[in-house]
N, C-alpha and C positions, 0 to 999 in steps of 0.2 A: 591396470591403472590403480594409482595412489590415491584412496578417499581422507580427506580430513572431513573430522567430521565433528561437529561442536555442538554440544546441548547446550540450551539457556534451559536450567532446571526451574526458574522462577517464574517462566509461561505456564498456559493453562492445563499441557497435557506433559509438562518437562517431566516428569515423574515416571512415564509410561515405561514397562518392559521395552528395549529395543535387539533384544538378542534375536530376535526371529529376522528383524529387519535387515539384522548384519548380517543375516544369516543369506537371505533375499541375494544380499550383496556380494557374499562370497561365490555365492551362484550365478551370479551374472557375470563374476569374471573381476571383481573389485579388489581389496587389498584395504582393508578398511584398519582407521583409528579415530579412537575416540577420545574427545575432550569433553570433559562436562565440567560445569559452570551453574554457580546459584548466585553468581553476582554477571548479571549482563554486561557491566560498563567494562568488564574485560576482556569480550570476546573479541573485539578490534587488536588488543596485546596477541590473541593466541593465536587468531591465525595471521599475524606477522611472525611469531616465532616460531610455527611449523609449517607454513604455506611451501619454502624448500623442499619439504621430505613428499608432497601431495602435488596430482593432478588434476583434482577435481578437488570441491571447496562445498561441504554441503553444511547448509543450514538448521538446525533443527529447532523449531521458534514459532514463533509467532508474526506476525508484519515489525512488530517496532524491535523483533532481535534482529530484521531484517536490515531495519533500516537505520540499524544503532551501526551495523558493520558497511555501510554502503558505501563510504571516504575509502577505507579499507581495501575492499573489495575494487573498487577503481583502480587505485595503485596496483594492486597485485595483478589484475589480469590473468588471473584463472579461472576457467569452467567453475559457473557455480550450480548448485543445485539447492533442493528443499527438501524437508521434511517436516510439513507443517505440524505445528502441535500447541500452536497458540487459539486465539478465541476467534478471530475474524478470516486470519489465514485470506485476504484477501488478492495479497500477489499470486497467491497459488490458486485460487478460485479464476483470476484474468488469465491465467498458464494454462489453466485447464488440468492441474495437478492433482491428483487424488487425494483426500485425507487419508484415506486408509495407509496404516506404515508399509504392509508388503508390495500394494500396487505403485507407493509412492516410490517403493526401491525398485521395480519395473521402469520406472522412466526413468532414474538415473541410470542406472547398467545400460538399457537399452534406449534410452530416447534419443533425441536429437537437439543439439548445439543451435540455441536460439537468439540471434542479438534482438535485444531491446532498450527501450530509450530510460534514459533517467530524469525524473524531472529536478530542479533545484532551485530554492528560492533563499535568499540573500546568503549563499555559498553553502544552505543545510540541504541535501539532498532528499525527496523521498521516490516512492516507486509507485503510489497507488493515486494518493490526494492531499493536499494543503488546502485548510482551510482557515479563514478566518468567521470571527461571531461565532453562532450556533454549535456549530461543530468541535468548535475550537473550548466551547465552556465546556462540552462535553467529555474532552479527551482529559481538561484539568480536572474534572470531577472524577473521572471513574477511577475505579480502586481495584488493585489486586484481586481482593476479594469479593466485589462485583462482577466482574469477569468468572471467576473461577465459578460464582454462583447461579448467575442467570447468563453465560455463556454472549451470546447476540443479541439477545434482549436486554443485555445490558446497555448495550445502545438504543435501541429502543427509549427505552423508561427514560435515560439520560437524555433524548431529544427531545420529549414530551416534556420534564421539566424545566429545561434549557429553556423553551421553545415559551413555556409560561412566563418566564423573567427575562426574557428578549429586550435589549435596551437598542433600537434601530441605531445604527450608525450612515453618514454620508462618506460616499468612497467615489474616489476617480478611477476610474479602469481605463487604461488605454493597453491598445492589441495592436502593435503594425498601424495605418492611419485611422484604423478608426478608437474615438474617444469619449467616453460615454460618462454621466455623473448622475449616480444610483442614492436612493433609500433603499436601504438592505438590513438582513438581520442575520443574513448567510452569505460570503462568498467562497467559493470549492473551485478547486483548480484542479483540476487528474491530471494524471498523465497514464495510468493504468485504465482502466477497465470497471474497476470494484474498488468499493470502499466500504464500510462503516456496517461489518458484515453481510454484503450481496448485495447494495446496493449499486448502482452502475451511474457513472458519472455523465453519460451520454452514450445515446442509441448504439451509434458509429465508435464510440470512441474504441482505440487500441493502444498496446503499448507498446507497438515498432512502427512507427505512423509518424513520427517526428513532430506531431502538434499534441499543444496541452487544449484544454477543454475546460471552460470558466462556465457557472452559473451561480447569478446573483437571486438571494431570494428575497421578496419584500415583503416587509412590514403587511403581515393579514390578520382576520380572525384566527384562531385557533381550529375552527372549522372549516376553514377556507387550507389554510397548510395541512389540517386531516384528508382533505379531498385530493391535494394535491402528493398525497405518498404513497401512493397505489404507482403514478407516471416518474414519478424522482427516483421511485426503487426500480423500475425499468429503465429507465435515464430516457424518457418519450416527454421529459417534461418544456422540451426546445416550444417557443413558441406559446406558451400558458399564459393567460392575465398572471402578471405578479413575478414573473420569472424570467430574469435577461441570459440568452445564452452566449457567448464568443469564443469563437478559436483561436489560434496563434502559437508560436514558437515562442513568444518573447512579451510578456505581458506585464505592464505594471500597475501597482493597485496602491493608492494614499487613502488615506482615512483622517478624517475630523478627528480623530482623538488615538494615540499608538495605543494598539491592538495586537493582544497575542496571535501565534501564527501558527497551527498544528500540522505537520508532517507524519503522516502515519500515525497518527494516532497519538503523537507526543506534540509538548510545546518545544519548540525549539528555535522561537524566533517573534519579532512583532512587526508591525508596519513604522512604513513604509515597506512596499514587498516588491524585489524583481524577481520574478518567475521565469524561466529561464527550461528550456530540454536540450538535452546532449541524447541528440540521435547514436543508436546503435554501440551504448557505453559500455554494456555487457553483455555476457555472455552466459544464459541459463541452459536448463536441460528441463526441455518440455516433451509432450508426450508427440509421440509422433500421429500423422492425420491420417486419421483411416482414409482407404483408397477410394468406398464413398463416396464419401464429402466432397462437394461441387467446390469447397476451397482448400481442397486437399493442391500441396505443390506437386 
């Protein structure tokens, strides 16, 4: 098989040796090429212009190199794969992909052919979470070289002082029939698993499940939101004073005042928001389930 294979060099770990990796690959029966890149917004150009010559479509990035080729990636309809190398790497933590680059080139060579849903809100696609508020001042704050500095704690720090200069907003949420109208200062939509390095968007959530996963957070002390990030990082936080949760395939969200929209970790959109999942859009390469595992197929 034909690997394309594309670096975003402008991620957190784009720099890394990858000759052992390829090397991984040639071992496992691959046929590998490389593209590398220190301007992201091109990587949707390159693998249209060598997706032909490949069988398989691997990543090498971060979430938002992920989610910059995700239109892309739709159209083409090829095996994709990962090779995380960015700061939260959170589609690959919900895959259960390894950071490490040699084990990461073990699941491509040898894993298994996984569909998963996509989510997308007002036609921008992401794969992990959209958020508005909190999260969302977060993603326009953080810098290149915050990331590259404090890694995951750069979310962190970025939510703590979000979190200080929180301006509440009022938002309609309707899910299917039901319809609900919040004080909030956070709404997150998943459709993955993880977000905003390891946090998990809900207990249950997955991302071949064909439902997205909404929680609204409200207007607390400072003390009151500290208490509650122990349960939000677990995603156990369904049911808390202060936190509305709802499911659904098709979700829509108005606001008092338009409000940016983060998709992975970028802006790429404001409200008024329809939320929207397209069950079983791709096609990744996950690790296969040890025999074990009572959810092993």
């Amino acid at each position: 098989m034909r690997a394309l294979i594309v670096v975003n060099q402008r991620c957190r770990h784009g720099d890394s040796d990858l000759e052992p990796f390829l090397e991984r690959l040639r071992a496992g029966g691959l046929v590998p090429r490389l593209c590398v890149t220190d301007r992201p917004e091109t990587i949707p150009a390159l693998l249209e212009q060598h997706a032909a010559e490949a069988d398989i479509l691997v990543l090498a990035g971060g979430d938002g190199t992920i989610n910059a080729a995700a239109a892309t990636l739709l159209a083409l309809r090829r095996p994709v794969a990962i090779l995380p190398l960015g700061t939260a790497n959170d589609l690959a933590r919900t895959l259960g992909i390894p950071a490490d680059p040699l084990a990461a080139a073990e699941v491509i060579a040898a894993g298994r052919p996984m569909p998963i849903d996509l989510g997308e809100v007002n036609d921008r696609f992401f794969f992990n979470v959209a958020s508005i508020g909190v999260a969302a001042q977060v993603s326009q704050d953080a810098t290149p070289e915050g990331k590259r500095r404090l890694g995951v704690l750069n979310y962190a720090a970025g939510a703590a002082r979000a979190l200080r200069g929180a301006r509440p907003f009022r938002a309609r949420i309707a899910a299917g029939a039901r319809v609900v109208s919040v004080s909030t200062v956070q709404i997150s939509v998943g459709n993955g698993r993880y977000y905003g390095g390891g946090m998990a968007i809900a207990d249950e959530a997955a991302i071949d499940d064909s439902l997205l996963n909404l929680y609204s957070l409200a207007p607390q002390s400072l003390l009151r939101h500290a208490l509650l990030l122990p349960l939000l990082r677990a995603g156990r936080h369904g049911g808390r004073r202060g936190v509305l949760t709802l499911t659904g395939s098709d979700i829509r969200v108005t606001t008092d005042r338009p409000l940016p929209v983060s998709t992975d970790g970028e802006i790429t959109t404001h409200t008024p928001a329809h939320f929207r999942v397209r069950p079983r859009a791709l096609t990744v390469m996950a690790p296969k389930p040890r025999e074990s595992s009572p959810h092993a197929a």
